[in-house]
N, C-alpha and C positions, 0 to 999 in steps of 0.2 A: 442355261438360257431360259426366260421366259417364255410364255407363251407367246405375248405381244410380239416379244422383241422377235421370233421365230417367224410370228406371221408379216412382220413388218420386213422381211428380207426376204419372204417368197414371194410379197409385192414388188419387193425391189427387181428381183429375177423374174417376172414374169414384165413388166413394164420396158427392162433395159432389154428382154429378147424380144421387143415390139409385139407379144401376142396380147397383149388386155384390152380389150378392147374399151372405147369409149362408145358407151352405150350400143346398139346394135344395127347405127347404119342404115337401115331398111330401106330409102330411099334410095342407096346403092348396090343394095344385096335383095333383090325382091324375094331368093329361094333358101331358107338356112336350115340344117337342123342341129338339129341340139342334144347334149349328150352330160352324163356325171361319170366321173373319174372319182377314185380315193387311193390315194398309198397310205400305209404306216408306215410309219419312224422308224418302227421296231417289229419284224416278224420272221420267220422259221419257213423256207418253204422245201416240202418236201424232203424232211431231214438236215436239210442244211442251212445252218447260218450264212445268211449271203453276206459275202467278204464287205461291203459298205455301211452293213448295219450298225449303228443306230444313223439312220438319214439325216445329212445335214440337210439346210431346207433348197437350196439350189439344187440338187442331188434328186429330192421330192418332190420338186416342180416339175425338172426335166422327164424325170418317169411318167407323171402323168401326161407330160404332153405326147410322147411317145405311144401310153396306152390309147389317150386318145384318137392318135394319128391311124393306130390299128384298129380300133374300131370303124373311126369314117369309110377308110379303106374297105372295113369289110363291109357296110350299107351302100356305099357308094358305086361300087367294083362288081365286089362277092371274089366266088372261089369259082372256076370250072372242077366236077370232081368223077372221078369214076369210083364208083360202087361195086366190089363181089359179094354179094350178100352174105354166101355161107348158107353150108346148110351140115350139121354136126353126121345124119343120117349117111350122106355120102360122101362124109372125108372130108367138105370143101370149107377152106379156110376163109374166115368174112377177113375184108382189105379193105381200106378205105383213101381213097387218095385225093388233097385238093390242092388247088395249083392259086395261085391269088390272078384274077385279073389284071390287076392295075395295083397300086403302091401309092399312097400317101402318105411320104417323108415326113420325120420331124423335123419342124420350123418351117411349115409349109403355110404361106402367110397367110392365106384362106380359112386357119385355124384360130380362134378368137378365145382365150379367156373371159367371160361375162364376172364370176365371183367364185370366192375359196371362200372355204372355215378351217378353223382347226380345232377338233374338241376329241378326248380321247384317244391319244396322241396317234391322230391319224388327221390328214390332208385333203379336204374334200374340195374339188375342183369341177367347175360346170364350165363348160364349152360352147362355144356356136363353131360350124360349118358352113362358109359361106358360099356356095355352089355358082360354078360357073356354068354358063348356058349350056355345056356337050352335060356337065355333072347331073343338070336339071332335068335333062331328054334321059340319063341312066337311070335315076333313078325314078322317075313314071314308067320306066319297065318296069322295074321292079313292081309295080303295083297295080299294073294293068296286064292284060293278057290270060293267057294261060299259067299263071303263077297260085302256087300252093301255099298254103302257112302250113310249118311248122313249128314245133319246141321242142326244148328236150334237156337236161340235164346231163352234163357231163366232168369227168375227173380228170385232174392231172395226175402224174405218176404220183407213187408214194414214196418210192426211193427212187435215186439214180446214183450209180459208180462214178458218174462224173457230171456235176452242176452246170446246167449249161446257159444258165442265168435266169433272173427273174420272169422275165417278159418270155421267155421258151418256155417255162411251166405253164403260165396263164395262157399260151396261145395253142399248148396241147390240150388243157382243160377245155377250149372254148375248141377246137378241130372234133376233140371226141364229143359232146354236145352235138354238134350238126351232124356227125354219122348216128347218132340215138335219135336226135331227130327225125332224119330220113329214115330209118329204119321203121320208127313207129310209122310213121307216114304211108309207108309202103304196105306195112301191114293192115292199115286202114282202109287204101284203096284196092289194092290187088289178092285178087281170089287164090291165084298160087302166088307161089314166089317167085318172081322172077334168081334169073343167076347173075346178071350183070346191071346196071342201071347209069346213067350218063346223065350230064347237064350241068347247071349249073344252082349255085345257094348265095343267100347274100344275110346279113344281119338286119333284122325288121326294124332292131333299135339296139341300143346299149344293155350288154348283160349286165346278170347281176352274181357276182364274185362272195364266194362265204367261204371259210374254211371247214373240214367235216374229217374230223378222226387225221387231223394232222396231212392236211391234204387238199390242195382245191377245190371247188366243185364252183361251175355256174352254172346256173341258166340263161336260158339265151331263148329267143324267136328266130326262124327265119321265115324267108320265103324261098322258093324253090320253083326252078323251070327244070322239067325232065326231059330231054334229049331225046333220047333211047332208050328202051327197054326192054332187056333179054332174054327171052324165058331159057329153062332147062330143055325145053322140047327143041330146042335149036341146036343142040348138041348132040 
């Protein structure tokens, strides 16, 4: 199959599942944001050949509209997470646990395809997010307040005994990133360590996805509101 002929059926898939948008509304959507997606055709993750590979283009659409559904989710939302930091000195194991606020399903018609490419045989896809008014008051928390920035880069597994699909590698790669994040973070602001940490994190914007020694790796931004925070001397 052509290239053309490839990109002309992901047009077709993306049109007949109502998300293309025709230009960007604004006079209806005063709040958007905006985000880039890309799958490949063809790729390896974490050892494993995923069973669909080589992507047909409806197949390539659909995942990116799901990553991107997981992204807005996570700017829109974030994660509440609790923190054990760890500390090797006394035994204590670091834990990192995040829970999703809120969930932005795929085919969630607030989500708009603006433009694709295809070069390299890989699917690049740009987004709009069309924010409803409670979406618009979430995210100006996000950005006002007592809110932190952080980054950080994080990996997905290298191997697993059992595949647990594409979009579970990418969204452990992007969980382990926010505990590296807050971890620096903490390190930056607090003179000891604390042992426990609470709150919440959310995605400042869209990562960005590389592979590194047969393996994922992104980077990512967030912001971060801290809850609570637990010294050792508490125990």
């Amino acid at each position: 199959m052509t290239r053309k002929a490839l990109f002309l059926i992901i047009i077709s898939f993306f049109v007949i599942s109502g998300v293309f948008a025709q230009g960007h509304e604004a006079g209806n959507h005063p709040y958007v944001i905006r985000g880039e997606v890309y799958v490949d055709f063809e790729q390896i993750y974490a050892d494993h050949v995923d069973d669909e590979y080589p992507l047909d283009g409806p197949t390539a659409g659909r995942r990116a509209l799901e990553e991107a559904a997981l992204f807005y989710s996570a700017m829109i939302y974030g994660w509440s997470f609790h923190y054990d930091v760890g500390e090797k000195a006394r035994q204590i194991e670091e834990g990192f646990e995040l829970e999703p606020v809120a969930v932005i399903e795929y085919g969630d018609p607030s989500l708009k395809v603006t433009d694709t490419e295809i070069k390299d045989m890989r699917l690049r896809v740009w987004t709009d997010y069309h924010l409803s008014d409670a979406q618009q008051r979430r995210i100006q928390v996000w950005r006002t307040g007592m809110i932190r920035n952080a980054q950080g880069i994080g990996y997905g597994p290298s191997k697993m005994e059992v595949y647990p699909g594409w979009i579970a590698v990418k969204k452990a790669a992007l969980e382990d990133s926010a505990r590296v994040a807050l971890r620096a973070l903490l390190r930056g602001s607090e003179r000891n360590r604390p042992k426990e940490v609470t709150g919440f994190i959310s995605l400042a914007s869209f990562p960005r996805y590389y592979m590194e020694s047969g393996r994922w790796a992104v980077f990512a931004r967030f912001r971060v509101q801290i809850k609570e925070i637990i010294p050792f001397a508490a125990y």
